[in-house]
C-alpha positions in Angstrom: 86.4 103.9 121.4 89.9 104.8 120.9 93.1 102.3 121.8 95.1 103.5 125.1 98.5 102.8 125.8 99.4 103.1 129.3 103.0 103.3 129.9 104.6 103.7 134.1 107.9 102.9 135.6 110.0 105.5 138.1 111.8 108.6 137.2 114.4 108.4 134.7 113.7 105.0 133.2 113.1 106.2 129.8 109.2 105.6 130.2 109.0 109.9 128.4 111.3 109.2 125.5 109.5 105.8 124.9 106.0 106.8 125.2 106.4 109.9 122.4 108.5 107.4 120.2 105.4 104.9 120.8 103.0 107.7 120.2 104.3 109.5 116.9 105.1 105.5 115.7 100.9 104.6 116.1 100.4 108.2 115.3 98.4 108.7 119.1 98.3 111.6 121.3 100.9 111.5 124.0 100.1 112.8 127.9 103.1 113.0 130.1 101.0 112.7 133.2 103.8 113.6 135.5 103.4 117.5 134.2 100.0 117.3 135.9 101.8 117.4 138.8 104.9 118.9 138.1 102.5 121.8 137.6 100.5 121.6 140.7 104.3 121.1 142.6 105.2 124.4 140.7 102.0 126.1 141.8 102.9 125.0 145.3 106.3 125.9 145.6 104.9 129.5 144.8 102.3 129.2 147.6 99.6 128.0 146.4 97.3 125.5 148.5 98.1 121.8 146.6 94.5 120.9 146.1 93.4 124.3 144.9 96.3 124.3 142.3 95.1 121.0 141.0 91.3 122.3 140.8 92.5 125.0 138.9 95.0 123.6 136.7 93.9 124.0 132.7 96.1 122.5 129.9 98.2 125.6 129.0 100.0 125.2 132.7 101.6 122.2 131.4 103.5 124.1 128.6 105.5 126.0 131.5 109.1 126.1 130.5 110.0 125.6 134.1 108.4 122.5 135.3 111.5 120.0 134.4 113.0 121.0 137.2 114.6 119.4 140.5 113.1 121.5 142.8 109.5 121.3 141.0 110.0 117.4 140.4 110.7 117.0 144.1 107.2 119.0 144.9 105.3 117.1 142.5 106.2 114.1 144.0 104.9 115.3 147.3 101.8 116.7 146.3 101.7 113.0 144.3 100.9 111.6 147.7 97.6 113.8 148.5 94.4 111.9 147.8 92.3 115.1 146.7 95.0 115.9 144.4 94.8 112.7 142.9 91.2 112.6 142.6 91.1 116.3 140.7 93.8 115.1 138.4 91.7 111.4 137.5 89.2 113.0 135.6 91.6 115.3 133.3 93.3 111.8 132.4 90.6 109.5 131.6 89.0 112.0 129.4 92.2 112.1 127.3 92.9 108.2 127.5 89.6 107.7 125.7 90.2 110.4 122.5 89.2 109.4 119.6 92.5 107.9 117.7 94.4 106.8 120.3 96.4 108.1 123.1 99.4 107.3 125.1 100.0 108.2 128.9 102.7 107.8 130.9 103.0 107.9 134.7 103.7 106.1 137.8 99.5 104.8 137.6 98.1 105.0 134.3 97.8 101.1 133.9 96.5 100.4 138.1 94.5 103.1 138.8 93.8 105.6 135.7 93.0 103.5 133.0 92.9 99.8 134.0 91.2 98.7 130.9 94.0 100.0 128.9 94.5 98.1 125.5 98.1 98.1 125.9 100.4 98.5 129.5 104.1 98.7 129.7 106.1 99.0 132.9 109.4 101.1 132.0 112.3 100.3 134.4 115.8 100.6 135.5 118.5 99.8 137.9 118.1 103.4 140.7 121.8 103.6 140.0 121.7 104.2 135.7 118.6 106.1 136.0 120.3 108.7 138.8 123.2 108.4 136.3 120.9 109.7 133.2 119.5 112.2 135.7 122.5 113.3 136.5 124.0 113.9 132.9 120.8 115.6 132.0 121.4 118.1 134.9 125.3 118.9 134.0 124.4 118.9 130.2 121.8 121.9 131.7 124.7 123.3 133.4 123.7 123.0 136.9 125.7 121.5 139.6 125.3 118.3 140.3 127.0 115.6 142.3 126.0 111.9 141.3 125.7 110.9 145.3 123.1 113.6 145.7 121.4 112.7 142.4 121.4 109.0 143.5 120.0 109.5 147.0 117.2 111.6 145.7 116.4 109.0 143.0 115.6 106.8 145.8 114.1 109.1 147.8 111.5 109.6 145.0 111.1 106.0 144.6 110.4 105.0 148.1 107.8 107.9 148.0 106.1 106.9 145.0 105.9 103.1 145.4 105.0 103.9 149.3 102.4 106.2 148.8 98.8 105.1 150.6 97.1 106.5 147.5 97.8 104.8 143.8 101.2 103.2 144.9 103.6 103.5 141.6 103.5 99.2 140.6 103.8 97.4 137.3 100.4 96.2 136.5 99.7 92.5 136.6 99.6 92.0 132.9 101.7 94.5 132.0 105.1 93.5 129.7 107.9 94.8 131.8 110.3 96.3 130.3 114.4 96.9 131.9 116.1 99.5 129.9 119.6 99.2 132.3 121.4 97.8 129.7 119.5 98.8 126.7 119.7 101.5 124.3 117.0 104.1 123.4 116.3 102.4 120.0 116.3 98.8 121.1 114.2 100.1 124.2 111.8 102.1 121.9 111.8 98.7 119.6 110.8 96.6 122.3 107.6 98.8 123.4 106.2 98.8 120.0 106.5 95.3 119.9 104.8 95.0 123.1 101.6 97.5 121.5 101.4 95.5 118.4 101.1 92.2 120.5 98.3 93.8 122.1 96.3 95.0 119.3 96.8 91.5 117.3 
């Protein structure tokens, strides 16, 4: 039986960068569950039917170059909210949870609804206003236009959808360790979450 680590929080908290730093530090494999549906969103916005794309979707979809985008990560957050999509997507992420030497996954559900009995759980968080910040510099740094208002609003667009949703509701886990990166750095941040999976395996 292999050790999972289960790492959620919203968009922009730093939950990605700290999962692969907690992942190469335990050497585990990493899933960034949001590309499940970042590709299914992508498959959509091309006009695809959402529960046929997430049928369909094989591992190679989630090396697309073009999935980190606004437009795709507002469509995967919509499809996010469909039940059947959800349920097509479960199976693909349990499987991997369970790999034999260890895996880390990040989402909005890994530790309520995917993998419950997760070893290890850790809630990644931030105030709406630094994580639409980050988002923000990511997109200028891209060289896209941006305007921090816009970026802001959508943040909490995303977040009232996520943590609203009827199906899998983004929400720290009861006994996960919570951890606030507003105010931290990437290495103190990373630091903390190891901390938090060596607790666990003590």
């Amino acid at each position: 039986m292999g050790f999972a680590i289960a790492i959620d929080g919203p968009a922009a908290a730093g939950k990605g960068t700290i999962s692969k730093a907690v992942a190469a530090h335990f050497g585990f494999a990493h899933l960034d569950t949001g590309l499940l549906y970042r590709a299914v969103g992508a498959r959509v916005l091309a006009g695809v039917d959402p529960i046929a794309a997430a049928r369909a979707l094989v591992a190679e979809d989630l090396e697309d170059a073009g999935l980190r985008t606004a437009d795709v990560a507002q469509a995967a957050s919509r499809v996010a909210v469909i039940g059947a999509v959800r349920a097509a997507l479960v199976d693909f992420q349990r499987a991997f949870a369970r790999r034999a030497g260890g895996a880390v996954l990040d989402g909005r559900d890994i530790g309520t609804v995917i993998c419950p009995e997760a070893e290890a759980k850790l809630f990644v968080t931030a105030s709406a206003e630094v994580r639409a910040a980050r988002r923000h510099a990511e997109l200028v740094a891209r060289g896209a236009e941006a305007v921090f208002e816009t970026v802001l609003a959508e943040v909490k667009e995303r977040d009232a959808r996520d943590a609203g949703r009827a199906e899998a509701p983004m929400v720290a886990a009861l006994d996960a360790v919570v951890i606030d990166t507003s105010d931290m750095s990437i290495d103190a941040a990373v630091s903390a979450a190891i901390a938090a999976v060596e607790a666990a395996r003590t």
